[in-house]
C-alpha positions in Angstrom: 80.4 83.3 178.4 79.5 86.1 175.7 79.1 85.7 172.0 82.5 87.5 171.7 84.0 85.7 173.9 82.9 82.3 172.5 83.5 83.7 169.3 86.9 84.2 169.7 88.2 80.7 171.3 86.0 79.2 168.1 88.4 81.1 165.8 91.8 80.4 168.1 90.6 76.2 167.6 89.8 76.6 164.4 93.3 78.5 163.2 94.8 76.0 165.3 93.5 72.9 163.5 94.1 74.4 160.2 97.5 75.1 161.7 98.2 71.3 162.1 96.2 70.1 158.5 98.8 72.5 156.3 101.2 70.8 158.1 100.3 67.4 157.9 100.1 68.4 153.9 103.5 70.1 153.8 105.2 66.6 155.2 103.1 64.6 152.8 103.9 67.1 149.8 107.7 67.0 151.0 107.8 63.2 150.5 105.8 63.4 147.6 108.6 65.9 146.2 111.7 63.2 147.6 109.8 59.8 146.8 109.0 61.3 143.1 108.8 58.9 141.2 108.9 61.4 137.7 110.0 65.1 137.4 106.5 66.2 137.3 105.3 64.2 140.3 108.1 66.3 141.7 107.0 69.7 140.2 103.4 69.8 141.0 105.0 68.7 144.6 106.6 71.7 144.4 103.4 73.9 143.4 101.4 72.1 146.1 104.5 73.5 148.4 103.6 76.9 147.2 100.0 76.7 148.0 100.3 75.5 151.5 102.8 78.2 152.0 100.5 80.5 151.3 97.8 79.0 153.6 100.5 79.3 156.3 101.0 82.8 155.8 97.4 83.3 155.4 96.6 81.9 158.9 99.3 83.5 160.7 98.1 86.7 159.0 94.9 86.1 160.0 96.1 85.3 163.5 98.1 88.1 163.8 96.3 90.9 162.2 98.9 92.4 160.3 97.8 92.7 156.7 101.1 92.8 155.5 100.8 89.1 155.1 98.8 89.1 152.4 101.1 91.7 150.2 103.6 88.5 151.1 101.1 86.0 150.6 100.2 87.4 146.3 103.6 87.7 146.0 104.9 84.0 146.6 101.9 82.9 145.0 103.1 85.1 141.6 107.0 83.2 142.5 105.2 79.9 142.5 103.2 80.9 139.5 106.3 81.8 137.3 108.5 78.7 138.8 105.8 76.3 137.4 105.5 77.8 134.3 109.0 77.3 133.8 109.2 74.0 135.2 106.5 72.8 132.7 108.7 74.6 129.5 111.4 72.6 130.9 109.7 69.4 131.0 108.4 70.1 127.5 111.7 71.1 126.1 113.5 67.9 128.0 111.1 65.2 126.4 111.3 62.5 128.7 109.3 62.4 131.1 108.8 58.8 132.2 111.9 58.1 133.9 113.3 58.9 137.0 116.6 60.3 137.5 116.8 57.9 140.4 115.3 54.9 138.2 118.5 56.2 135.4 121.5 55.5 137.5 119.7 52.2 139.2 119.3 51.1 135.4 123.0 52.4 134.5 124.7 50.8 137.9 122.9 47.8 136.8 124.0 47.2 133.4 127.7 47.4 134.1 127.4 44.4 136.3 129.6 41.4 135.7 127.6 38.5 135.3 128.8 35.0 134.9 128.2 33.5 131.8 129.4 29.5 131.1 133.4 29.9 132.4 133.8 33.1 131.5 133.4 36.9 132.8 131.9 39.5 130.8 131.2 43.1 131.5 127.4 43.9 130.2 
């Protein structure tokens, strides 16, 4: 076996592996982004998307040899750039940031629950 050749099944494991860690991160990122639990839990989910987007195209690139990935590559990373920017002015425009929009209709479902009190009925 030559240098070259060793060389080259080194770099086919190694894309390979890399391959399977940006995916194990975009499934954990993609629950990150449903589980939440507040809107910018979900936004830097949504940058961390971004990122490993880029590492995909950046190993397929690589794989491939086409340097057109990488013209696609600086241009989703300037799309991700700009959407978190303006996911951040809308989080600072919008306030509140504690709360869950899931947690807000659990809390709303909750309080219009008839509930017993002594004989009688009443609608809280």
């Amino acid at each position: 076996m030559s240098f070259l050749e060793f060389s080259d099944s080194v770099l086919d494991w190694s894309l390979s592996i890399a391959l399977a860690m940006l995916g194990v991160a975009f499934v954990l990122t993609i629950t990150r982004i449903y589980k939440g639990p507040t809107l910018p839990d979900r936004v830097l989910g949504l940058d961390l998307l971004t990122a490993s987007s880029i590492g995909f195209i950046a190993i397929i690139g690589i794989d491939t040899g086409f340097t057109l990935y990488v013209d696609v590559a600086i241009a989703l990373g300037l799309v991700g750039f700009l959407a978190t920017v303006s996911f951040a002015r809308f989080i600072m425009v919008r306030g509140d940031t504690e709360r869950s929009p899931v947690q807000e209709t659990q809390e709303t479902e909750q309080r219009h629950i008839r509930k017993p009190i002594g004989n009688h009925e009443v609608l809280r």
